[in-house]
N, C-alpha and C positions, 0 to 999 in steps of 0.2 A: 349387446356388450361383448367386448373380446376377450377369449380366456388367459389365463394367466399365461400361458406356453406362449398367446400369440404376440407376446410381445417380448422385444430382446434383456429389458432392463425395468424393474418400476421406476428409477429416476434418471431421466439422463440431465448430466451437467454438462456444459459448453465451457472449458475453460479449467485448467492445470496448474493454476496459479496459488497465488493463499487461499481465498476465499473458499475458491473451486472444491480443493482438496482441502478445507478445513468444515467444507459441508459435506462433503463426501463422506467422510472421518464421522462428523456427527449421524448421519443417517443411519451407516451402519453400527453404531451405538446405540441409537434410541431405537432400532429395532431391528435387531440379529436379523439373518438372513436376508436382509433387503437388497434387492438385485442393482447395484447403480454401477454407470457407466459415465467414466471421465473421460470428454475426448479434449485433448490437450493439441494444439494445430503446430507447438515447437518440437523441438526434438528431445526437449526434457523440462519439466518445470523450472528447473532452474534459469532458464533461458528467463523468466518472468524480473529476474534479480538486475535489471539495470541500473540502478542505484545502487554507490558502494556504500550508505547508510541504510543499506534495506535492514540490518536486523536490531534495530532500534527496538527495545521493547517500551514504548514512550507510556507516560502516568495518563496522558488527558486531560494533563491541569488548565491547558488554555483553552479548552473547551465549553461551552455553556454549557449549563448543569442540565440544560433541558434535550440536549443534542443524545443519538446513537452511540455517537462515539465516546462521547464522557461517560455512557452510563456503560458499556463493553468496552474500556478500557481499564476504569475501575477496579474491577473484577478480573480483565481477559489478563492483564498484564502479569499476575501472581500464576493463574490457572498457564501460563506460556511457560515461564520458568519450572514450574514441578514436570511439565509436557518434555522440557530441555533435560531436568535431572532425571527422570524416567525413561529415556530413553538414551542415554550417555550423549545425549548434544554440547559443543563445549558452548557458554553462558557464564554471564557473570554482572552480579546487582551490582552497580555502580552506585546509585544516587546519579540525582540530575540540579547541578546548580542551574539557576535562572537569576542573573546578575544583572543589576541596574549600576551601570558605569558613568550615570551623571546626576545629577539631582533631581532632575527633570522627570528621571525615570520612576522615583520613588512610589507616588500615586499609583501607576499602572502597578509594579511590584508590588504594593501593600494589597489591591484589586485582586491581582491573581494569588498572592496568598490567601484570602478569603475564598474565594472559588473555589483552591485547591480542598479545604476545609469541608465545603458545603459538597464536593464529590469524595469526603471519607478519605481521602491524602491524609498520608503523614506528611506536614508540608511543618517546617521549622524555619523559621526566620535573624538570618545571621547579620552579623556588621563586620564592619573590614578584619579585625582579628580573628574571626569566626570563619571567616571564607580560606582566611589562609591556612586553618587547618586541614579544613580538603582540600584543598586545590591550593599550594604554595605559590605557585607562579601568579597567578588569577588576581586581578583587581577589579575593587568596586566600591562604589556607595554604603552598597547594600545587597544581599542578595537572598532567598529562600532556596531549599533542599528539599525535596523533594525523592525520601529513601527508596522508595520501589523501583527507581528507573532501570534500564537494566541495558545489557547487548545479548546477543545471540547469532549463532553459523544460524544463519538464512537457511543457506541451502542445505544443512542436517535438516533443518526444520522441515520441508518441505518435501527429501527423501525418505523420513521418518513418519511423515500422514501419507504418503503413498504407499508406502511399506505394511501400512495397517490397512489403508483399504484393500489391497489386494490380498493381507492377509486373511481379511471377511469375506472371502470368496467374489468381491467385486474388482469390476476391473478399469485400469490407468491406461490409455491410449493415445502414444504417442506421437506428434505428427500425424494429425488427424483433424485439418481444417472443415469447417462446417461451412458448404455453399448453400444451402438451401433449410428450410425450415419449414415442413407441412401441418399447421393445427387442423386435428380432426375431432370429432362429439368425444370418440373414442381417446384421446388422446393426443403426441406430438410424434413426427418422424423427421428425424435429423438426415442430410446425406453429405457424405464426405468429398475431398476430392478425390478420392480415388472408387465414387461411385456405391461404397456401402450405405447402406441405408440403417438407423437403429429406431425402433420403435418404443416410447416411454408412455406410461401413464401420466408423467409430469416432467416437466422443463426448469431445469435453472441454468440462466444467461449469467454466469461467471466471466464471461471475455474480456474485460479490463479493458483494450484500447479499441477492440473491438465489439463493447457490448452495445453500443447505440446501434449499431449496423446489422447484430444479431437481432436485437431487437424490432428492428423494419423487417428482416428475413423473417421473421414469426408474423409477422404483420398489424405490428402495435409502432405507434407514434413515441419516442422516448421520451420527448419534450427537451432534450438537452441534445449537445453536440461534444462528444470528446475528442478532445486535444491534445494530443502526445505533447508533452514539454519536456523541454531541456532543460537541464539542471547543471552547473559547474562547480566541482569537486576540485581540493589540492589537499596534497598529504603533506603534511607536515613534519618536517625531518630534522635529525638533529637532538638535542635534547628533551626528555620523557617534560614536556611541557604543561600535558596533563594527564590527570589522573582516570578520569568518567568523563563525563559527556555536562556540557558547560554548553550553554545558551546565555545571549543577553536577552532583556525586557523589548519583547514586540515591539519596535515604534507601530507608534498611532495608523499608520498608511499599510502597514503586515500584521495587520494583531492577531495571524493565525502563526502555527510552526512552521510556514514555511520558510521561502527568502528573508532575509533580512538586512537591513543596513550593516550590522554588525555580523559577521556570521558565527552561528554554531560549533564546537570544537568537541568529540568523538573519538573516545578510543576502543577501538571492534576486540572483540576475541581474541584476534591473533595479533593484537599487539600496535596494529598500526593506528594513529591518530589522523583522522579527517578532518578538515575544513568544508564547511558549505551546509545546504547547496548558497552557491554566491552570484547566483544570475540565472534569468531564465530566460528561452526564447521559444515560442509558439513553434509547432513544427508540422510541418507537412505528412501526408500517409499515402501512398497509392491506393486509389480507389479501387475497388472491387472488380477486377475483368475491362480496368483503362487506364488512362498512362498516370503516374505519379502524381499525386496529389497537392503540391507543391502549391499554386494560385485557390483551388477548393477548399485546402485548409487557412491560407495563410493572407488571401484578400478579403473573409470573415471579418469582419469586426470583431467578434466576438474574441479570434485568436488573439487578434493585439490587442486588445482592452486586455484581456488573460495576460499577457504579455508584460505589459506596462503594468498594471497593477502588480505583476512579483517581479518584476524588474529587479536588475540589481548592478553589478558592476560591468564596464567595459559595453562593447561591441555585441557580443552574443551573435555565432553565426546559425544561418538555419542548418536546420539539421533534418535527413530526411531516414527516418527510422521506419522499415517495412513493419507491415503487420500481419506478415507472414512467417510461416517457419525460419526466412529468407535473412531474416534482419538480422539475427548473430553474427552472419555472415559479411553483412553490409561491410564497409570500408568505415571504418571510424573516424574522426577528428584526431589528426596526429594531436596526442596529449602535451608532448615535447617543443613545440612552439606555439604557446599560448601570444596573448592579447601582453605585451610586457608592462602596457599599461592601465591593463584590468587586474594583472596581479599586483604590480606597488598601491594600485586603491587596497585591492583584498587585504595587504599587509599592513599598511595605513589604517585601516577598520578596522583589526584584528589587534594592532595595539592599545586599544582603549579598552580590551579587555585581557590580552597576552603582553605585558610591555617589552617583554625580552624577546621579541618574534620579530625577524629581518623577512625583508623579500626573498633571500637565498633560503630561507627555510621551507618556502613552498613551493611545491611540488607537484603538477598539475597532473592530475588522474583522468581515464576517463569520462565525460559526463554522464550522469542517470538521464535517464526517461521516465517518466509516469504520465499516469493519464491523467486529465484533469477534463471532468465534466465542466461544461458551459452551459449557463441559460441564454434563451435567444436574445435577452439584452446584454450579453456580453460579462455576468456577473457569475464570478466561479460557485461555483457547488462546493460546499467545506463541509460537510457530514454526509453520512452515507446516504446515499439515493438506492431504495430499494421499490419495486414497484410489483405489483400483481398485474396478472393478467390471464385469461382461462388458461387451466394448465402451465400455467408458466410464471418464473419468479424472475424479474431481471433484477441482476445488482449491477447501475449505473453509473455509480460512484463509490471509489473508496479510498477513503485519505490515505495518502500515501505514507504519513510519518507516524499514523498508529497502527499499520495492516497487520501487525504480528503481534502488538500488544491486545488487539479485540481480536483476533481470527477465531478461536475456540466458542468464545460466545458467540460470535457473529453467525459462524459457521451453524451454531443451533438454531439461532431464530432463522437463517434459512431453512436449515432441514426442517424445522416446522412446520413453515408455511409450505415446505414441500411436500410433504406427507400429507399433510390437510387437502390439498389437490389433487393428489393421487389417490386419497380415500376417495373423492367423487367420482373419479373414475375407475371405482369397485375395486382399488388396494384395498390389504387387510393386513393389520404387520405379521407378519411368519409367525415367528415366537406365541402369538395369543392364538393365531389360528391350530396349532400341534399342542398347546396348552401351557407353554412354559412361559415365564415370566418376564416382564420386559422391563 
């Protein structure tokens, strides 16, 4: 077995993103002194924020109560906010209406107020004069609240876990792609593109659009394929239309938080209100060491099933987002000449729950990316995919609309099962071996 010196890190994690650095953050908590190494392959985590609703801090209410993510959002969502007032992140509890704007919807919103219940929500149940307290503009049926919901600066969030792990003597490394991945009896050794090599006791697959592809570089089958999707966003301009963050009732064919026929309405930290996401489209990645991925990702089945199942308005063009350092860089979709008749749908669907909302009010932003896990019959992953494997922890999947209200939790049960791995390969946490307390 190899000594402690001979290796560079007890943990190395793949990936800079939430997750990455919300396990990193944990490691070094549950046991001072622990050597971990984040190699992050952008040129800052923030680059991970494709979405302009990345700092959602969501309740988990449409979750099954038996899922990952209802049971770390619960919890991770409150534990996010004290993380934000702790560290001067700006943040601020909104409450999250979820509004049923026809009658039709009422069942499904009575359903998810039960749910909400059964995961320990404070989930309150309003009628038309009640919605108009929070939200004046906002009609409905019926709607429930949903007090914990929150926003949050993304990117404080994720300057702020980097800032503690390298506080704890570990280190954030940026611009640091992993091409290769060595499992040994002893261990994992990482090597980068620019030829360093790092040596761990234990592996965690944090890569987010790239973790299925870490995960063949280790040499484990992931069982799934991820799928960079596109997402389309409009800001809404004009007058303060809302207050928090306002959702209609999932139709039947979206009964998760993502697209929806009706879309979501979102006001961030700094004041601006969102629209979306209001369309998706499967999208291509350049493959690894050959040319752009474009027919590999996008003549799948799999992508367009993904595709059409969160479908939403208009055209949707493809979009081809590197997954490399590279892609901030990429060329974007001019935001300023949208689809004019994907935006009169969005404003059209966006009346049945905004009535005083014109077409000239929206304002089309750039679209998000996330990744979205597929199984091989084409049927999306909607809770976190988290797997073992000797020495190594892949996370597979991670919903993209609750990544910052679970990251805290989340970030522990990997550090867990990280440290458990790395004791097999003769770690010992610091702290208990010099005698002090952990």
């Amino acid at each position: 077995m190899r000594t402690h010196a001979e290796y560079d890190c007890d943990v190395l994690v793949i990936g800079g993103g939430i997750v990455g650095l919300s396990t990193a953050y944990a490691l070094t908590r549950a046991a001072p002194g622990t050597r971990v190494t984040v190699l992050e392959e952008a040129s800052s985590p923030a680059h991970h924020l494709t979405r302009p609703d990345g700092g959602l801090i969501h309740s988990g209410v449409h979750q099954r109560r038996s899922s990952l993510t209802a049971r770390f959002a619960a919890r991770g969502g409150g534990e996010m906010t004290d993380f934000c007032a702790r560290h001067g992140i700006a943040h601020t509890v909104t409450g999250k209406l979820i509004v049923a704007t026809d009658r039709a919807d009422l069942p499904r919103l009575h359903a998810l107020a039960q749910r909400g219940r059964e995961h320990g929500l404070p989930v309150r149940e309003l009628g038309p004069a009640q919605i108009a307290r929070y939200e004046p503009r906002v009609r409905g049926q019926a709607a429930i609240r949903v007090s914990t919901t929150g926003v949050c600066d993304a990117a404080g969030v994720l300057a702020a876990l980097a800032g503690e792990v390298s506080a704890a003597g570990s280190v954030v490394r940026c611009a640091a792609r992993v091409t290769a991945v060595d499992r040994r009896p002893w261990g994992v050794a990482a090597r980068t593109t620019d030829g360093t090599v790092v040596r761990a006791r234990a592996l965690v697959n944090a890569a987010g659009p790239r973790s299925d592809r870490v995960a063949r570089l280790a040499g484990d089958e992931p069982g799934v394929r991820v799928v960079p999707v596109r997402d389309t966003y409009y800001e809404l301009r004009g007058p303060a239309l809302v207050r928090g963050v306002v959702h209609p009732v999932p139709a039947p064919e979206h009964p998760y938080a993502g697209v929806r026929p009706i879309p979501g309405v979102l006001r961030s930290v700094d004041g601006t209100v969102l629209v979306g996401p209001v369309g998706a489209t499967a999208s291509g990645r350049p493959a690894s060491g050959g040319p752009p991925g474009l027919l590999s990702a996008l003549t799948r089945p799999a992508s367009w099933r993904t595709a059409r199942r969160r479908g939403g308005y208009g055209r949707g063009d493809a979009h081809l987002p590197g997954d490399g350092p590279e892609r901030a860089e990429r060329a974007a979709p001019d935001p300023a000449a949208p689809d004019p008749a994907a935006r009169a749908a969005v404003a059209a669907a966006l009346r049945r729950l905004l009535p005083d909302v014109s077409e000239a009010d929206l304002c089309p932003v750039h679209p998000g990316v996330r990744a979205q896990a597929v199984h091989g019959d084409g049927t999306p992953v909607e809770d976190f995919l988290i797997r073992e494997a000797p020495h190594t922890v892949h996370v597979l999947h991670t919903p993209a609309d609750a990544a910052f209200a679970t990251a805290l939790p989340v970030g522990r049960e990997i550090a867990r099962r990280a440290m458990a791995l790395a004791q097999g390969a003769g770690w010992r946490p610091p702290a208990v071996e010099s005698g002090h307390c952990v």
